[in-house]
N, C-alpha and C positions, 0 to 999 in steps of 0.2 A: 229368693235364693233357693236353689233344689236343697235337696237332700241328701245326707251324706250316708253311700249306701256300699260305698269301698271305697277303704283306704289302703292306701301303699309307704310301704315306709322304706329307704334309705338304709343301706347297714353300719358300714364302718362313719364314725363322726353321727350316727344317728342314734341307733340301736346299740351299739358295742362302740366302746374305748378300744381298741385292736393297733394302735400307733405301737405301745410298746413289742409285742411280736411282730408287726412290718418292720419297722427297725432294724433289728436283732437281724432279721431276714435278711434286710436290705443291704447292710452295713459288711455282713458277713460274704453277701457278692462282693459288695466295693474290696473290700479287700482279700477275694479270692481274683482277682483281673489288677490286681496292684495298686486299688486306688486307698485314699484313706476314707477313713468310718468318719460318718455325720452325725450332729446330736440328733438325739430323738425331736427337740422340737422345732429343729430347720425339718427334718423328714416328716412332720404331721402337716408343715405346709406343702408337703409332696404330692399327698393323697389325695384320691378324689376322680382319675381320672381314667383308673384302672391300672394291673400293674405293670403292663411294659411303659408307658407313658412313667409311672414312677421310677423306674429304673434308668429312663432318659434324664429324669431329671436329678436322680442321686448325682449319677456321672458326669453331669455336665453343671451343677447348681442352678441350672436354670429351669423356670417352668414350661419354656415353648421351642426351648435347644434340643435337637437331634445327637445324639452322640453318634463315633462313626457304627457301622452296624454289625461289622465284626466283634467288636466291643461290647455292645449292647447284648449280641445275641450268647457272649459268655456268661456276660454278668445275668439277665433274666433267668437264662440256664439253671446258675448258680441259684438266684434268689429261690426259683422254684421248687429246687430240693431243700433248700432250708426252711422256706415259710411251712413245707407240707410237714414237717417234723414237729413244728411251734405253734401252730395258729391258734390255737388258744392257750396257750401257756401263761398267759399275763393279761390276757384279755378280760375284761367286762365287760358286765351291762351298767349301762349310764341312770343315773338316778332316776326313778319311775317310771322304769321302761315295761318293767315284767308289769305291774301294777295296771298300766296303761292298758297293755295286749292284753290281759286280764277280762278286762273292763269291758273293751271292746268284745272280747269274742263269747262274754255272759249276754252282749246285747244283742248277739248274732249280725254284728257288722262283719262281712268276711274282708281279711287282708291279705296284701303281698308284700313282700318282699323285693326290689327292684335296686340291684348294685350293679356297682361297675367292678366287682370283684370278680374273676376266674370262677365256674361254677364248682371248679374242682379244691377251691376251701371255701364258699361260699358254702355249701352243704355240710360239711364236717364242724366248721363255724358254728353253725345253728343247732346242729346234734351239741356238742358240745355243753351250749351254753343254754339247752333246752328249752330253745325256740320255736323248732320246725315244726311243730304240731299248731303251731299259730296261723299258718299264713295257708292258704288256698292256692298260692303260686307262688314261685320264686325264679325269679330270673337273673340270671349270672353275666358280666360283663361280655361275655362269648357267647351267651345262649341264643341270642342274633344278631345278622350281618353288622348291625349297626348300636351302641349303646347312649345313653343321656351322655351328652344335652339332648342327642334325637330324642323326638315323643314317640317314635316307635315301640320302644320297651312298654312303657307308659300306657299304650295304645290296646297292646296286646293284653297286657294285662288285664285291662279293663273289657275287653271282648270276651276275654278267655273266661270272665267271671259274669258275664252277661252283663255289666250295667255301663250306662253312658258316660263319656268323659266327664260332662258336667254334674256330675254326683257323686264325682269321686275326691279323693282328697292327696295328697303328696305331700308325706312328711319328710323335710331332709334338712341337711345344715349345710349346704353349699348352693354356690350360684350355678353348678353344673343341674343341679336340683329344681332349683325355681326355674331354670330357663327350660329344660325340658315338660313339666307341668304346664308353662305356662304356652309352650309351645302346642299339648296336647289338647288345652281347654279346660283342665282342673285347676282347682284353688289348691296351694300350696301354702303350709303351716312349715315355720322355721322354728328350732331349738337354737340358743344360744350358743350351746356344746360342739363338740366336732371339730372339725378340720375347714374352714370357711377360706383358708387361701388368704388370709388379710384383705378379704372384704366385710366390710359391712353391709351384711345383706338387712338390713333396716334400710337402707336406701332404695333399695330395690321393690320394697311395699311387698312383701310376703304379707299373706291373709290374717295368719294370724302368728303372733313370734313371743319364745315363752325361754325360760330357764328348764324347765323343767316339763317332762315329757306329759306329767298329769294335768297339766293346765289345760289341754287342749281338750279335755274330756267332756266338762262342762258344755261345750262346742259341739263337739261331736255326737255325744250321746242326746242331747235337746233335738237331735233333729232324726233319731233314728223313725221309720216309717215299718 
């Protein structure tokens, strides 16, 4: 097995609890376009896929329904101006995550950062919750043409920081996660946490799959070079 020489981590459902401010965001489009407000935990099986994609599916309850696009293009609208006022108002970081980045970047493993969020709270995200000095990249659901599942993001990242797919690692809690990892040629580690869509990604044989983001340490840090 190579060596783990960059890792990339997932943010929303990985790194940060961020459902409560999508909500709030989301809830407060639905009901500036006349629709009504969803609980918080129909909208955490929302996430995941970036946010016009979540806004299709406030609107419409469904995860693969189109809303019409008149519609969609009020309410995103809408969410946009609200999420940039909230994004971290109720946000966290998930249990051993600071600990984790910690750990990591004492051992001089560099990482990224790799969501399907807007880079434009993706960035403010990270200042906030005093992360961004963590990651060597960070790539925002817009930052190219294309986001995970494609391994492109993934791709790039890994070029951009000089080392091979197969050295690298993908931490995330969804199967938009593992399918792009595994599309690029890295092992992929799951957390428990997150927003997983009601799958069970134990089915799908993630490399390694934990509660808790310091489990993977053990793992990671045994192989630095």
């Amino acid at each position: 097995m190579s060596p783990v020489r960059l890792v990339l981590f997932d943010l929303d459902g990985t790194l940060v609890d961020s459902a409560p401010d999508i909500a709030a965001a989301a809830n407060a489009a639905l009901l500036a376009v006349g629709r009504a407000a969803r609980g918080e935990e129909e909208i955490r099986h929302f996430i995941g896929n970036g946010a016009e994609r979540l806004i299709h599916r406030c609107l419409t309850g469904q995860r693969d329904e189109d809303a019409l696009p008149s519609l969609h293009e009020a309410a995103y609208a809408e969410f946009q101006r609200q999420y940039a006022t909230c994004v971290s108002a109720r946000s966290c970081l998930f249990p051993g995550v600071r600990e984790t980045l910690s750990a990591l970047s004492e051992a001089g493993i560099p990482m990224g950062c790799i969501t399907n969020k807007p880079e434009r709270f993706t960035h403010p995200l990270l200042a906030d919750l005093g992360l961004t000095d963590y990651f060597r990249i960070v790539l925002g659901g817009d930052s190219l043409p294309v986001k995970k599942p494609d391994p492109a993001p993934l791709l790039h990242a890994a070029g951009a920081c000089g080392v091979p797919p197969q050295e690298s690692v993908m931490v995330g809690d969804s199967l938009t996660d593992l399918a792009a990892a595994r599309a690029a040629g890295m092992r992929i580690f799951c957390v428990s946490h997150g927003y997983p869509a009601g799958v069970d990604l134990r089915r799908h044989a993630p490399d390694a799959w934990v509660d808790d983001m310091r489990d993977f340490l053990p793992a990671l840090l045994a192989e630095v070079v």
